[in-house]
VEXBAVO-687645 format. One record per atom (N, C-alpha, C): residue number from 1; residue in one letter; x, y, z. Coordinates in Angstrom, 1 decimal, always signed. Example, Ala and Ser with C-alpha at 12.3 -4.5 7.8 and 13.67 -1.06 7.14 Angstrom:
VEXBAVO-687645
 num residu      u      v      w
   1      A  +13.2   -5.7   +7.8
   1      A  +12.3   -4.5   +7.8
   1      A  +13.2   -3.3   +7.8
   2      S  +12.8   -2.2   +7.1
   2      S  +13.7   -1.1   +7.1
   2      S  +12.9   +0.0   +7.9
end
This chain:
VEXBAVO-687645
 num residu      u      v      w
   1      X  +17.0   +2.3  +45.6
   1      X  +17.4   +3.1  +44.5
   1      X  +16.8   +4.5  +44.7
   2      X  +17.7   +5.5  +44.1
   2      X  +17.2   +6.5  +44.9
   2      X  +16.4   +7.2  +43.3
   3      X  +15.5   +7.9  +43.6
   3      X  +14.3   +8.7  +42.7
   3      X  +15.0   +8.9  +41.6
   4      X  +16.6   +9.8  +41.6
   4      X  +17.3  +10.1  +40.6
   4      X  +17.9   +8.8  +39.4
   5      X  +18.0   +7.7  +39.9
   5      X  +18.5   +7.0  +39.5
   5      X  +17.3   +6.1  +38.6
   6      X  +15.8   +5.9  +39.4
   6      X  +14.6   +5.1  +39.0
   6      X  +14.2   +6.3  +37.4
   7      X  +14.4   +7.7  +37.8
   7      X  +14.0   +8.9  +36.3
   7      X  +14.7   +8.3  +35.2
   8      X  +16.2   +8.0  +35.5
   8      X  +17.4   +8.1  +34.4
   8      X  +17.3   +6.6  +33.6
   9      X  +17.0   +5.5  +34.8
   9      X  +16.6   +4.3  +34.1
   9      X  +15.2   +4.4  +33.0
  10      X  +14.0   +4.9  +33.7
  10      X  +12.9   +5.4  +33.0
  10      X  +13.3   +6.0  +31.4
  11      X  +14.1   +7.1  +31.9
  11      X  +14.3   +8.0  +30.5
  11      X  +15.0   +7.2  +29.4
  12      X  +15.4   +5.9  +29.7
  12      X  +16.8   +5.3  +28.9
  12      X  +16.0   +5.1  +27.6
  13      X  +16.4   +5.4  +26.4
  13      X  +15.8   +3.8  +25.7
  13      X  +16.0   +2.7  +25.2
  14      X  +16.3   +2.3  +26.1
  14      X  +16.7   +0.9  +25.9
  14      X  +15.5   +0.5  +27.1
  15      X  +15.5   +1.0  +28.0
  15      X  +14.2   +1.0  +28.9
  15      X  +13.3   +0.6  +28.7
  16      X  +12.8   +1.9  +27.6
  16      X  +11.5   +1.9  +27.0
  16      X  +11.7   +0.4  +25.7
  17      X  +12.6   +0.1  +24.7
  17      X  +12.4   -1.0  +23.8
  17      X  +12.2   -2.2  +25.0
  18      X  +13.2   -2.4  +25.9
  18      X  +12.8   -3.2  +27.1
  18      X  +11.1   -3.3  +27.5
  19      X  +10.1   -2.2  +27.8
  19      X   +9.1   -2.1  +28.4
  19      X   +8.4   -2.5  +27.2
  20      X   +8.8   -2.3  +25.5
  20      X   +7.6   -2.5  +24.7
  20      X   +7.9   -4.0  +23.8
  21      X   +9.0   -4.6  +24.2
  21      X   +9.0   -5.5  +23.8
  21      X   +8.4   -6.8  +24.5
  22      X   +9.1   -6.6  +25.7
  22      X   +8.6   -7.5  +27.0
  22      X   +7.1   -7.8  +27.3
  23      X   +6.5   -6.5  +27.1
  23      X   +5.1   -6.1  +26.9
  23      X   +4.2   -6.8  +25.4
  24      X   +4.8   -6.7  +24.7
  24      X   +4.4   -7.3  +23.2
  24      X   +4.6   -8.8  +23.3
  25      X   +5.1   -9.0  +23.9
  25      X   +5.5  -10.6  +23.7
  25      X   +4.6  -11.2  +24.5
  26      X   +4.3  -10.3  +25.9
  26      X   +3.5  -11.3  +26.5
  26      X   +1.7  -10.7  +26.4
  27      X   +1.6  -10.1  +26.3
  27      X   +0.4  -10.2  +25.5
  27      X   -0.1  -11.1  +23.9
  28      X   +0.9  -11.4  +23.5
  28      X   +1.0  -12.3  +21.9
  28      X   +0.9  -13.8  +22.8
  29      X   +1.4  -14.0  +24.0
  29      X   +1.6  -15.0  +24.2
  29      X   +0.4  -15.6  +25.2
  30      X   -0.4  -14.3  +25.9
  30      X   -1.4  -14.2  +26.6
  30      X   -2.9  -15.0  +25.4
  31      X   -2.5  -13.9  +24.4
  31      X   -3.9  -14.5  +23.4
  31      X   -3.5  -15.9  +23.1
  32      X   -2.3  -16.3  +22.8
  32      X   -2.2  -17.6  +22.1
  32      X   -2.9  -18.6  +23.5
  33      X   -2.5  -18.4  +24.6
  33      X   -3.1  -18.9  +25.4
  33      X   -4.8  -19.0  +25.7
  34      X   -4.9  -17.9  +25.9
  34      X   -6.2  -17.8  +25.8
  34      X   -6.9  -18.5  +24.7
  35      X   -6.6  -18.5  +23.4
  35      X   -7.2  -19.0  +21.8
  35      X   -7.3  -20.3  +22.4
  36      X   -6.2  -20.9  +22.7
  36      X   -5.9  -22.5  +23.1
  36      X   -6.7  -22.7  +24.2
  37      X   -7.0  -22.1  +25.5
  37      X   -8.3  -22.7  +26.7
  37      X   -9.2  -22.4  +26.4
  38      X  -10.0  -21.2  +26.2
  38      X  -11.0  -20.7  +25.7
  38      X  -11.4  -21.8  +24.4
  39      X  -10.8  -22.1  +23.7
  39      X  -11.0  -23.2  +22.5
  39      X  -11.4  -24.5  +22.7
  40      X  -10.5  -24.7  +23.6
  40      X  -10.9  -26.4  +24.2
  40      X  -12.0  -26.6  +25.1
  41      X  -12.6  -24.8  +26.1
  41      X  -14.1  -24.6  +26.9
  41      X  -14.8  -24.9  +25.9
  42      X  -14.5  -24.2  +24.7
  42      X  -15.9  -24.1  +23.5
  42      X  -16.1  -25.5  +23.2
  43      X  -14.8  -26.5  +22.9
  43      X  -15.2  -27.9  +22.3
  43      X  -15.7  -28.8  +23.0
  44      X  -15.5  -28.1  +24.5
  44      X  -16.7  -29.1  +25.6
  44      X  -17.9  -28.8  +25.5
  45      X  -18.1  -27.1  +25.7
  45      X  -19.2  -26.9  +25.7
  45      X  -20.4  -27.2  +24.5
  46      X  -19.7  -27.2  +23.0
  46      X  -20.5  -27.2  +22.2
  46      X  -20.5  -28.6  +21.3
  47      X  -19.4  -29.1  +21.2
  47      X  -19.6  -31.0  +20.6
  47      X  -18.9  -31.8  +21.4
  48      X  -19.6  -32.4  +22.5
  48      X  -19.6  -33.3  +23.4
  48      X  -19.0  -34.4  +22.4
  49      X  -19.9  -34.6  +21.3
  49      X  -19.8  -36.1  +20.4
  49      X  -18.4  -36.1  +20.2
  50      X  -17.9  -35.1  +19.4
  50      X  -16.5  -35.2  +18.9
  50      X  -15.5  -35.8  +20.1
  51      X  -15.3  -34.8  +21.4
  51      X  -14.3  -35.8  +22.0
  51      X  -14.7  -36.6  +22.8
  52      X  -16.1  -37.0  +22.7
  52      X  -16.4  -38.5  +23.7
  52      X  -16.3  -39.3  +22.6
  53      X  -15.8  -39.5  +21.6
  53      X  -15.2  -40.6  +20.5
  53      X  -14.1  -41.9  +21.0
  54      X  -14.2  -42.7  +21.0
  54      X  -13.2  -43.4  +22.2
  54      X  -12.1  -43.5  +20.9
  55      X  -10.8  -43.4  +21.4
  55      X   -9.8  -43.5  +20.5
  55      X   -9.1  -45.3  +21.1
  56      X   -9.5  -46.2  +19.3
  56      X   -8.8  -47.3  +19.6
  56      X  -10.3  -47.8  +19.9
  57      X   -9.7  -49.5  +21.1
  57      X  -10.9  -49.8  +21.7
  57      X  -11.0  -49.7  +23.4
  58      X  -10.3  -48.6  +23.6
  58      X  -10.0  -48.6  +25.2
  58      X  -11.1  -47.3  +25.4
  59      X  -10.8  -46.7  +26.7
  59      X  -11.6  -45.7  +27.3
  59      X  -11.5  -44.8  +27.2
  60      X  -10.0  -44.6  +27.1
  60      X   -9.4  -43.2  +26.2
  60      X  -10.3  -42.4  +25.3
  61      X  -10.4  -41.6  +25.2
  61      X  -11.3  -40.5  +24.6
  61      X  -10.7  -39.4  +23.8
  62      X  -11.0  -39.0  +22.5
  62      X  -10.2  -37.9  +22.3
  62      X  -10.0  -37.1  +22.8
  63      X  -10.9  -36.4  +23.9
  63      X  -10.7  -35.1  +24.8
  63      X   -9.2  -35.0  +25.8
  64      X   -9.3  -36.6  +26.1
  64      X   -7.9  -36.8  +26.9
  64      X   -6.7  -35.8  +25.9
  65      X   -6.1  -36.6  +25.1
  65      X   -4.8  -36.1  +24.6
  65      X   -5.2  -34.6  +24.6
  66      X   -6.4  -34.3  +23.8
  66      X   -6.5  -32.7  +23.0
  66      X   -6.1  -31.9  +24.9
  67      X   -7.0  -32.4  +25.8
  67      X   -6.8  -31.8  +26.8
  67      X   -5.5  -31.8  +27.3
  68      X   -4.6  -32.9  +26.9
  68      X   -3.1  -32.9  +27.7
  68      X   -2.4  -32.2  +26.7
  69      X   -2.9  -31.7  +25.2
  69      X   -2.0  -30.8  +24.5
  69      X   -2.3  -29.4  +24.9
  70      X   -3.4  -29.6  +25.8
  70      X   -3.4  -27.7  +26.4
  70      X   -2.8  -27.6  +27.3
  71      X   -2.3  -28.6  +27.9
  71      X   -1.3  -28.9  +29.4
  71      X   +0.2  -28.3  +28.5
  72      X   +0.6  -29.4  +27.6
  72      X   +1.6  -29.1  +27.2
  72      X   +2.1  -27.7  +26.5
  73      X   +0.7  -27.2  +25.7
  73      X   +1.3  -26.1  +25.4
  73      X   +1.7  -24.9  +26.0
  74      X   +1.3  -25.0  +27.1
  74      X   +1.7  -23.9  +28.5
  74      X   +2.6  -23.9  +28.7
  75      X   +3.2  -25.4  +28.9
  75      X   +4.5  -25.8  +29.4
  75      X   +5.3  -24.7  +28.1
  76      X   +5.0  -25.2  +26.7
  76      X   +5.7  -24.7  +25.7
  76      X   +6.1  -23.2  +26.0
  77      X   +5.0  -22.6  +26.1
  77      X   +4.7  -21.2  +25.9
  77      X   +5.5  -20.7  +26.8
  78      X   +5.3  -21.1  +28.5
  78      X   +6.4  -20.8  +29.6
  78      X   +7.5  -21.1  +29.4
  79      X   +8.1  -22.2  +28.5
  79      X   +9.5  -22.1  +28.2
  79      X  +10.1  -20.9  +27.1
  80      X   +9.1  -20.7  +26.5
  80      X   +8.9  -19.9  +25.3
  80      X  +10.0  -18.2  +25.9
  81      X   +8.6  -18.0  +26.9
  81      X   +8.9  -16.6  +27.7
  81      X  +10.4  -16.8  +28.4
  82      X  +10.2  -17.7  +29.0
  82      X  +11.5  -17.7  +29.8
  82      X  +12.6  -17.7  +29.7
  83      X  +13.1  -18.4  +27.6
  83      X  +14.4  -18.8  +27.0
  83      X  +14.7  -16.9  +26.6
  84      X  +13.5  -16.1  +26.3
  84      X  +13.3  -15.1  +25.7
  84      X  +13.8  -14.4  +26.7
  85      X  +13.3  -14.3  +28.2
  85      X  +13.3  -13.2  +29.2
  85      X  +15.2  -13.6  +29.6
  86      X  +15.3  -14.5  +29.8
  86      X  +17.0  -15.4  +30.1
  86      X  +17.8  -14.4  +29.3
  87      X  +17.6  -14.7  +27.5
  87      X  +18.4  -14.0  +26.8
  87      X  +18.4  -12.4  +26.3
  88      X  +17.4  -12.4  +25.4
  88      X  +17.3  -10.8  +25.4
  88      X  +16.7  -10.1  +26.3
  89      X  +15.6  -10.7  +27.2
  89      X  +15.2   -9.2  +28.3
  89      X  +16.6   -8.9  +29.1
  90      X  +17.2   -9.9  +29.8
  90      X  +17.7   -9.9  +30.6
  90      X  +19.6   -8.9  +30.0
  91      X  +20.0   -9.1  +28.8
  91      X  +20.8   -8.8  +28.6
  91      X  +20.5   -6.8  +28.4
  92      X  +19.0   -6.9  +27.8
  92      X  +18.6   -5.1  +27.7
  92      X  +18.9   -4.6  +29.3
  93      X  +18.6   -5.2  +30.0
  93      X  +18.5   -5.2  +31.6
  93      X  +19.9   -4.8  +31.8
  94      X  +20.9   -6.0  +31.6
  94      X  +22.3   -5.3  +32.1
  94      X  +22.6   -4.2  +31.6
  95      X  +22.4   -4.1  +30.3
  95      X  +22.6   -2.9  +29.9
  95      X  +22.2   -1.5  +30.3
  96      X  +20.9   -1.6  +30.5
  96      X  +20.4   -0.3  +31.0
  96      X  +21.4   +0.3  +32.6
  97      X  +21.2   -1.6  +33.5
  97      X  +21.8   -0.6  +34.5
  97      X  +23.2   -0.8  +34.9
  98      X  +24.0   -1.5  +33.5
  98      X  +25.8   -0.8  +33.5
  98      X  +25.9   +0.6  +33.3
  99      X  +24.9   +1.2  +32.3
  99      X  +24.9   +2.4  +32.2
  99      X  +24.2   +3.3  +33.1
 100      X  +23.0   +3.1  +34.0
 100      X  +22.4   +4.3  +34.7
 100      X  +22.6   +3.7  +36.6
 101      X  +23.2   +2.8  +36.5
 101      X  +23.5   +2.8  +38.1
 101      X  +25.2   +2.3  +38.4
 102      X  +25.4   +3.7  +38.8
 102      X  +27.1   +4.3  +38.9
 102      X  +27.2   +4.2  +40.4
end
């Protein structure tokens, strides 16, 4: 693409709601993440007792599931971004360059 055409996309706004929305989302989605690993370090680090509690009478331990719901909520969260970037990033996208690349 040539320099003239990278300005005209820059200048659009639909660009820029593109650049601050896409941007907002994944930082909202960065902390949720973070709150959720960072949370489950602290519950290791700080009460052992709580998830070495065996759940039932097997070997299973609370920490298991709580740890496989930080697995899952990634999964969530990446589907999250992705149903998001699929629909609206991507349609701001066509937009910008039906209009600025002729």
């Amino acid at each position: 693409m040539s320099n003239d055409v990278v300005a005209r996309i820059r200048a659009n706004p639909k660009y820029q709601e593109l650049r601050r929305k896409r941007n907002s989302f994944g930082w909202w989605l960065t902390l949720l993440m973070m709150v959720v690993y960072y949370g489950y370090i602290a519950l290791i680090a700080w009460n052992k007792e709580f998830l070495s509690q065996p759940l039932g009478t097997g070997v299973t331990t609370i920490g298991v599931p709580i740890g496989m719901g930080v697995i899952i909520f990634t999964i969530v969260i990446t589907g999250l971004y992705v149903r998001r970037a699929n629909s609206e990033f991507d349609a701001l996208t066509r937009d910008i360059l039906a209009k600025e690349v002729k």
